[in-house]
Residue frames as a rotation matrix with the C-alpha (Angstrom) as fourth column:
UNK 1
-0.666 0.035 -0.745 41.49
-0.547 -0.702 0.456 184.93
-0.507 0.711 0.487 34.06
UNK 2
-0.240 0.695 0.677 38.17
0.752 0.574 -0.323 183.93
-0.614 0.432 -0.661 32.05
UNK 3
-0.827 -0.363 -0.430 37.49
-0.229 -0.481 0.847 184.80
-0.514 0.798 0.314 28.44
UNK 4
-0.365 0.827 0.427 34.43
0.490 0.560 -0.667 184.82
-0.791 -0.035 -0.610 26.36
UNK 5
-0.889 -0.448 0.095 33.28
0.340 -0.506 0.793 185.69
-0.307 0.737 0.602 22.97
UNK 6
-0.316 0.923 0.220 29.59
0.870 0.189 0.456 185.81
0.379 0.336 -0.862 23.51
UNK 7
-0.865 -0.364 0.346 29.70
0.203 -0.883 -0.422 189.00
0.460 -0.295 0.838 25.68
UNK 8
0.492 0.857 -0.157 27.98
0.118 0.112 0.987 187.88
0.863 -0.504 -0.046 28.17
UNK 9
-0.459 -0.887 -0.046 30.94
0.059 0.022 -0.998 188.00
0.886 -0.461 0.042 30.51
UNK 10
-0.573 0.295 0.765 29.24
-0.812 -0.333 -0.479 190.02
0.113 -0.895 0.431 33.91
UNK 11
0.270 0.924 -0.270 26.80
-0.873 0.353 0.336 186.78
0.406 0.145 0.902 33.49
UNK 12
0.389 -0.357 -0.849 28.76
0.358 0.908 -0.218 183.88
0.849 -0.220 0.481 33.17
UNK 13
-0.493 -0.869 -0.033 31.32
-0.113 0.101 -0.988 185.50
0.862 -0.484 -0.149 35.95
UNK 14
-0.130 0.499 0.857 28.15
-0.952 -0.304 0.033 186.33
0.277 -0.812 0.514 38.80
UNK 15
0.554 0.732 -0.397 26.90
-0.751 0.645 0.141 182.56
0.360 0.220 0.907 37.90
UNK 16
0.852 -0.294 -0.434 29.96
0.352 0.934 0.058 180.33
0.389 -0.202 0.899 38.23
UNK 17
-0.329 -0.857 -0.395 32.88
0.596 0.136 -0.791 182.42
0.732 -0.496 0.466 39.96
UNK 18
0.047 0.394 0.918 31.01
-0.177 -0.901 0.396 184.45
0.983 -0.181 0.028 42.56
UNK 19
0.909 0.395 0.129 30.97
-0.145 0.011 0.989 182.86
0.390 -0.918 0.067 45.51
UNK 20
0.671 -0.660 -0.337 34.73
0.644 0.294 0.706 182.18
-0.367 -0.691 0.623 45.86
UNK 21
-0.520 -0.558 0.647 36.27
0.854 -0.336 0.397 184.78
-0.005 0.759 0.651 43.29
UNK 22
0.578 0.596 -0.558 35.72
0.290 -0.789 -0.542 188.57
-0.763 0.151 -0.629 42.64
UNK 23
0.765 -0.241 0.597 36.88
0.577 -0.155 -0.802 190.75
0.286 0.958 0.020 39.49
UNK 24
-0.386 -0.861 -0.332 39.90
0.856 -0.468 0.220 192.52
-0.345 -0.199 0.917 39.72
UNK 25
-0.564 -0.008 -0.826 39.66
-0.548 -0.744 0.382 194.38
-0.618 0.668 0.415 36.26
UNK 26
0.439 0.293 0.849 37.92
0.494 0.711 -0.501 193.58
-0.750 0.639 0.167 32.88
UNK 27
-0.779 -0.613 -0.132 39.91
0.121 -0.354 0.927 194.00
-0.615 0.706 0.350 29.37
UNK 28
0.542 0.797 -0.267 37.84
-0.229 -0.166 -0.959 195.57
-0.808 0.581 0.092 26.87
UNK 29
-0.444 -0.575 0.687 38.49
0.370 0.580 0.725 194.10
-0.816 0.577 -0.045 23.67
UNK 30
-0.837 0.236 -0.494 37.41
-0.539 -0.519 0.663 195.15
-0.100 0.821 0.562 19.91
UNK 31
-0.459 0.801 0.383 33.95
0.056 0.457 -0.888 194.17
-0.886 -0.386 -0.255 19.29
UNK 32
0.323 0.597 0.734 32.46
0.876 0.105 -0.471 195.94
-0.358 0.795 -0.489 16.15
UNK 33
-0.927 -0.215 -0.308 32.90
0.114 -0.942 0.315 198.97
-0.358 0.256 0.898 13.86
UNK 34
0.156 0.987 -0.047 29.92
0.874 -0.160 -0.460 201.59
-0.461 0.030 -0.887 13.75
UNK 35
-0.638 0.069 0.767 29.24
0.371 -0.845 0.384 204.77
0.675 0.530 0.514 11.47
UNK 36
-0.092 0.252 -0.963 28.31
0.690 -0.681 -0.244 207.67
-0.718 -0.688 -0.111 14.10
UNK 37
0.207 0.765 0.610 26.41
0.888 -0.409 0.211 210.13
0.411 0.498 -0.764 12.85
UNK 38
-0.344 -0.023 -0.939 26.46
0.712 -0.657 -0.246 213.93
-0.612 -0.753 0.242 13.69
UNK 39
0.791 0.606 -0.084 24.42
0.374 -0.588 -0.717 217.17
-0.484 0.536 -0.692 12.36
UNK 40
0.690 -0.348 -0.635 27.94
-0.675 -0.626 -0.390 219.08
-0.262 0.698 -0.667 11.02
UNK 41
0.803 -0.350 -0.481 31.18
-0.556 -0.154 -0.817 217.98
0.212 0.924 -0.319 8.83
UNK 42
-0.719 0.431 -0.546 31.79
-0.363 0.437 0.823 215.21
0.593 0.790 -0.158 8.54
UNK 43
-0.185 0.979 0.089 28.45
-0.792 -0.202 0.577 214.07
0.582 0.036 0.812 8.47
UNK 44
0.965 0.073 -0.250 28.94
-0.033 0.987 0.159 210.13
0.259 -0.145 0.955 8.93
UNK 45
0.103 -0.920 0.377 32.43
-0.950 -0.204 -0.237 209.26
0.295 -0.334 -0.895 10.90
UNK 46
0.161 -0.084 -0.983 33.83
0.040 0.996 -0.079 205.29
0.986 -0.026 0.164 12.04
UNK 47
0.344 -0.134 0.929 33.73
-0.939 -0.078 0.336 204.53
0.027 -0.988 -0.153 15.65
UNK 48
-0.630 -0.476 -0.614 35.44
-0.009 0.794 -0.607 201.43
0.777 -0.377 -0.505 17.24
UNK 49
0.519 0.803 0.292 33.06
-0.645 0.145 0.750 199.58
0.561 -0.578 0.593 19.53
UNK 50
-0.588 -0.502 -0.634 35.01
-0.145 0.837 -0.528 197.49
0.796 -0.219 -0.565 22.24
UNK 51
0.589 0.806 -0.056 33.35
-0.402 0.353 0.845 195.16
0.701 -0.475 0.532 24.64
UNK 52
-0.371 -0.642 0.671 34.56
-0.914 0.382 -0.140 193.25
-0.167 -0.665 -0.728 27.93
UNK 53
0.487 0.305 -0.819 35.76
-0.654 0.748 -0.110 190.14
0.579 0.589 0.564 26.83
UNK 54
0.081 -0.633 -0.770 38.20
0.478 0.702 -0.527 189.21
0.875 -0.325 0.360 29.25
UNK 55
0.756 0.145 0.638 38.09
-0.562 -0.356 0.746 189.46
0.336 -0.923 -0.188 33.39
UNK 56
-0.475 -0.829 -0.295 40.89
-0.102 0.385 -0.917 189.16
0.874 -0.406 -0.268 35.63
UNK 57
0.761 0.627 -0.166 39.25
0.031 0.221 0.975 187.19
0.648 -0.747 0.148 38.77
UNK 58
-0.116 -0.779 0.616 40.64
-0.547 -0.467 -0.694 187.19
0.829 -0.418 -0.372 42.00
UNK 59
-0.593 0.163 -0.788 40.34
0.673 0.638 -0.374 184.82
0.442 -0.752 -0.489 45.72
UNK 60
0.358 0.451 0.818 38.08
-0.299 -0.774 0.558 186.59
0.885 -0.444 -0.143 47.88
């Protein structure tokens, strides 16, 4: 399991666990809150943004 708050994750894992390790899964984790837009009622709505922050690796 590697963990990372820069959300770079798919990077760091290709770079330093690829050659002996694949991903299982990745956990998506909370990241940011955004105001989504739309043309009718309500106008302006909150969205939860989540990112993969955390990969479960595996032996190949």
């Amino acid at each position: 399991m590697i963990g990372t708050y820069s959300g770079n994750l798919k990077q760091i894992v290709s770079t330093n666990y690829s050659t002996h390790h694949r991903v299982m899964f990745a956990i998506p984790a909370f990241h940011r809150m955004s105001l989504r837009r739309t043309s009718t009622f309500p106008f302006y709505y909150p969205e939860m943004v989540f990112k993969e922050k955390v990969a479960v690796l595996r032996k190949k």
